[in-house]
N, C-alpha and C positions, 0 to 999 in steps of 0.2 A: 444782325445783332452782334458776330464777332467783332465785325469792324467798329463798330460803335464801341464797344466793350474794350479795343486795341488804343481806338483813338483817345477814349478817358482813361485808361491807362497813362497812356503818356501825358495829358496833358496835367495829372495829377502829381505827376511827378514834378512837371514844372510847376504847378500851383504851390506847390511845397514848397520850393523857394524861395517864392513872392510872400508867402506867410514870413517866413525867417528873417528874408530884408526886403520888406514891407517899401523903401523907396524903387524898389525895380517894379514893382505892380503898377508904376504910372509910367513907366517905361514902356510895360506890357499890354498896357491900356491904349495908350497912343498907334503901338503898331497892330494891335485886334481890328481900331477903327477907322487906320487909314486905309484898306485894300478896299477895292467894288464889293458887293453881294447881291444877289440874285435872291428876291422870296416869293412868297404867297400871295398876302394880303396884309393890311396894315390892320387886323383887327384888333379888337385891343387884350386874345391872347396870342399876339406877336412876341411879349418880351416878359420878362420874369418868370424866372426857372420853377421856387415854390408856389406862384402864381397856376402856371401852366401845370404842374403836377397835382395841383387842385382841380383841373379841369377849367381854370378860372375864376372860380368862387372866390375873390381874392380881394375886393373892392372894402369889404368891412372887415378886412382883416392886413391889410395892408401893416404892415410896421416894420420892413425893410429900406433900400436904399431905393427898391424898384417903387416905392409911394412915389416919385418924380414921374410914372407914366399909369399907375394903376389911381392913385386917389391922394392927392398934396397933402389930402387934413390926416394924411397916418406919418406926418412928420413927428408928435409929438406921442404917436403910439410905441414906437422902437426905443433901442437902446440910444445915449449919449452919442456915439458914432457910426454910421454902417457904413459899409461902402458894397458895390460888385461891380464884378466886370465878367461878360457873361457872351455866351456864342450859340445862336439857338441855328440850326437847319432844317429844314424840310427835310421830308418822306427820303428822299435821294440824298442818300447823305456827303454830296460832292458838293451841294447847294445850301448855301447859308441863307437862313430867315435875316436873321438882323445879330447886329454887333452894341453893345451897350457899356456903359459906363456911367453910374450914377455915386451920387455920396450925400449924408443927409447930416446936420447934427439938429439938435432941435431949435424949429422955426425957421430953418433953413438948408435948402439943398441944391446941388449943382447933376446938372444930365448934358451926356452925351448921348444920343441913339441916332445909329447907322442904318436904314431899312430901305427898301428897295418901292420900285413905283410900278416893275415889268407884272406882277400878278394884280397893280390895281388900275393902273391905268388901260383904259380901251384901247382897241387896237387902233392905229392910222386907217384913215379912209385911204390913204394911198398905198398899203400895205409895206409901204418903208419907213424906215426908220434914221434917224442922221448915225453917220457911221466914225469911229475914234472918238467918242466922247463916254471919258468913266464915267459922268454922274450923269446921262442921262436915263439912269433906271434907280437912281438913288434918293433916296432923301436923307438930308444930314438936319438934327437938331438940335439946338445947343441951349439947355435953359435953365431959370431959375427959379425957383420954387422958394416962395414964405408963407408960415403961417401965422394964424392968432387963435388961443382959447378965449373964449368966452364964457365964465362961470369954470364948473369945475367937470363939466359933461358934453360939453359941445367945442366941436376945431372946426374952423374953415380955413383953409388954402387954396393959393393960385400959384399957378405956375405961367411964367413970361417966358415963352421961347419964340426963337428964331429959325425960322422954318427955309432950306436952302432946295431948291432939286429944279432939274431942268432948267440951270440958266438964270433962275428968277430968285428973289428971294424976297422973306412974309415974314411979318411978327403976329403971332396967334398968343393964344388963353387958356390952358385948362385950368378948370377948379372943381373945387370938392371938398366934402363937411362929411365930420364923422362925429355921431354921438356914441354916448359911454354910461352906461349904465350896469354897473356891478360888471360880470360876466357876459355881458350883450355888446353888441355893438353894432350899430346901426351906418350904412353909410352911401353916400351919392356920387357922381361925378358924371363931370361933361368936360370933353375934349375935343379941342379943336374948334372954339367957341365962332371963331370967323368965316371957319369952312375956309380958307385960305386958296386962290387958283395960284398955280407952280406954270409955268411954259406959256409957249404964244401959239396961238395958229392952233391946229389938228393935233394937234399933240397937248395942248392945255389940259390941266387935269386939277381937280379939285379934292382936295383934303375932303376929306365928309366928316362933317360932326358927329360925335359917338358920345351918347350917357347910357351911364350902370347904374343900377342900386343896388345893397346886395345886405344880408344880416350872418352875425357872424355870435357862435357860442364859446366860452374856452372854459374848462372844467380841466382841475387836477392842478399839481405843483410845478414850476420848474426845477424843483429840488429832487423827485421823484417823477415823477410821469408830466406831463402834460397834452389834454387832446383839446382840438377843436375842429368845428364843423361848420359852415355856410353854405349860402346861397345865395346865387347870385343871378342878375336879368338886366340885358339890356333893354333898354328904352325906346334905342331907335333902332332903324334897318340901316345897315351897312352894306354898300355894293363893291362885290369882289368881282375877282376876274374867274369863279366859279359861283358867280349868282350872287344875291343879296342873304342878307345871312342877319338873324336874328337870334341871338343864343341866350339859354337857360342854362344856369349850371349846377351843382352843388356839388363839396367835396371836404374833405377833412382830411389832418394834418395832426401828427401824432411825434410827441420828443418823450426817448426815454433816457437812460442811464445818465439823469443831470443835463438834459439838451446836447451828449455825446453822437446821438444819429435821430434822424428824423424819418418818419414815413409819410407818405401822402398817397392819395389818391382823387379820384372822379369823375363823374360823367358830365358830357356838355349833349345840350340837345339845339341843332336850329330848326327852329318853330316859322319859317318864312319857306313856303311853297313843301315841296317831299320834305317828311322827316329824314333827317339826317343827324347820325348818334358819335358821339367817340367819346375815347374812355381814356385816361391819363393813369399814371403811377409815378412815384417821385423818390428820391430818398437824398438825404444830407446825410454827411459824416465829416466830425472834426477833427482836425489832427491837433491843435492846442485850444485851451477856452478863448470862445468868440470869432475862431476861423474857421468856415465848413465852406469844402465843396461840394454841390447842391447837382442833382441831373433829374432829367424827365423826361419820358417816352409816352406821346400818344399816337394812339390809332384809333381807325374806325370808318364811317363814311363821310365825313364831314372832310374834304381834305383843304379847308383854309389849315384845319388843325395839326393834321397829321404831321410830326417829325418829333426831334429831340436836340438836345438841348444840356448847356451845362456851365456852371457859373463858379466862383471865387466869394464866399463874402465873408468880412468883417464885420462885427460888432460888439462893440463894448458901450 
């Protein structure tokens, strides 16, 4: 925990920065997502920080920049612009999960996400591997996301990426629909509509398809408090390189003094073979209106989940 507490020390300090002159944050975005990284598993709480501090319950509550990997149709739930750029690791914290880069304004958004294929792809029957090549434990994906309302309750979104890793390269689909009703919000998604194969030979590996649904409450002001609570389930079974993994989640998200810090927490259950539990916490703090840096530590025995994590975002 010191080290982690040492390393967002510092990286807060540079975050501050990039608030101040806002054009070096695409400076700092480019060199987060050019180096290798090593993760887990590609599930889908790999990326977003208030996502992950939720435990994941994040699908119907999406209204960040991270809607580009969580749910398209929460483009039109956020502010006029967000952006993040964001650096999540595993349990060992020498080991990055994934590197990211998304930005939304409404009915449209643009993603970078850097993530790794060594926790999801099987091993070689030959138990070697080709050796001097960075990306082959990478996947790089670069896409974009538009949406449509229809009526005054209902958003669908897709998102068009281009999916690179091992040599090969895919164009895949995700999409997602969010209803709205008063304080409710209801919402779906499916990723990965192609299930996309990456590499040739023993080493070929396939994207797996992933859907969530999830419901999401928000009670209180953003002038004075604001809380909200979901829950969240995926649909399918996803296979990692620690078993197949099906997760339940729920958790809630709490802004006080004017949206000046935030708290989070919640639990994730996988419901696919032994139960396996883990528990998340999260917290945002802004140094001017519309810039917070965002962090999140979980634990537990589910370890696709286990690490932490910590992000830059804008919104206005």
């Amino acid at each position: 925990m010191q080290k982690c507490t040492d390393a967002l020390m510092h990286i807060s300090a540079f975050l501050h920065s990039c608030i101040l002159a806002f054009p070096r944050a695409a400076v700092a975005a480019a060199l987060i997502v050019l180096a290798p990284s090593v993760t887990e598993a590609q599930i889908y709480e790999t990326v977003g920080i208030r996502a992950q501090g939720m435990s994941g319950a994040f699908v119907a509550v999406s209204d960040d920049a991270t809607t580009t990997w969580w749910n398209p149709a929460g483009l039109a739930a956020g502010g006029y612009f967000n952006t993040v750029l964001e650096v999540d690791r595993v349990e060992d914290s020498d080991v990055t999960r994934a590197r990211a880069f998304s930005l939304t304004v409404p009915s449209l958004g643009i993603s970078y996400y850097r993530l790794s294929l060594s926790g999801m792809r099987p091993p070689s029957t030959t138990g070697s591997t080709p050796a001097n090549r960075e990306d082959q434990g990478v996947i790089n994906q670069y896409g974009i996301t538009v949406g449509q309302s229809i009526g005054t309750h209902l958003i669908v979104a897709s998102t068009v990426k281009l999916v690179h890793g091992l040599d090969s390269t895919s164009v895949d689909l995700d999409t997602g629909v969010m209803a709205m009703y008063g304080r409710m919000r209801f919402g779906a998604a499916v990723k990965n509509l192609k299930a996309p194969e990456l590499g040739e030979g023993p080493d070929t590996f396939e994207v797996p398809r992933q859907a969530r649904a999830g419901v999401s409450f928000k009670a209180g002001s953003a002038n004075s408090a604001e809380f909200t609570v979901a829950l969240d389930s995926d649909l399918l079974t996803t296979p990692t390189a620690f078993g197949d993994v099906r997760h339940l989640a729920t958790g809630g998200e709490a802004w006080l003094f004017g949206r000046f810090i935030g708290v989070r927490g919640g639990v994730g259950v996988n419901t696919v073979g032994e139960t396996r539990r883990s528990g998340s916490v999260g917290a945002s703090v802004a140094f001017r209106k519309g810039a917070h840096v965002d962090a999140q530590l979980t634990r537990g025995d589910d370890e696709t989940r286990n690490g932490w994590g910590f992000s830059l975002r804008l919104a206005f």
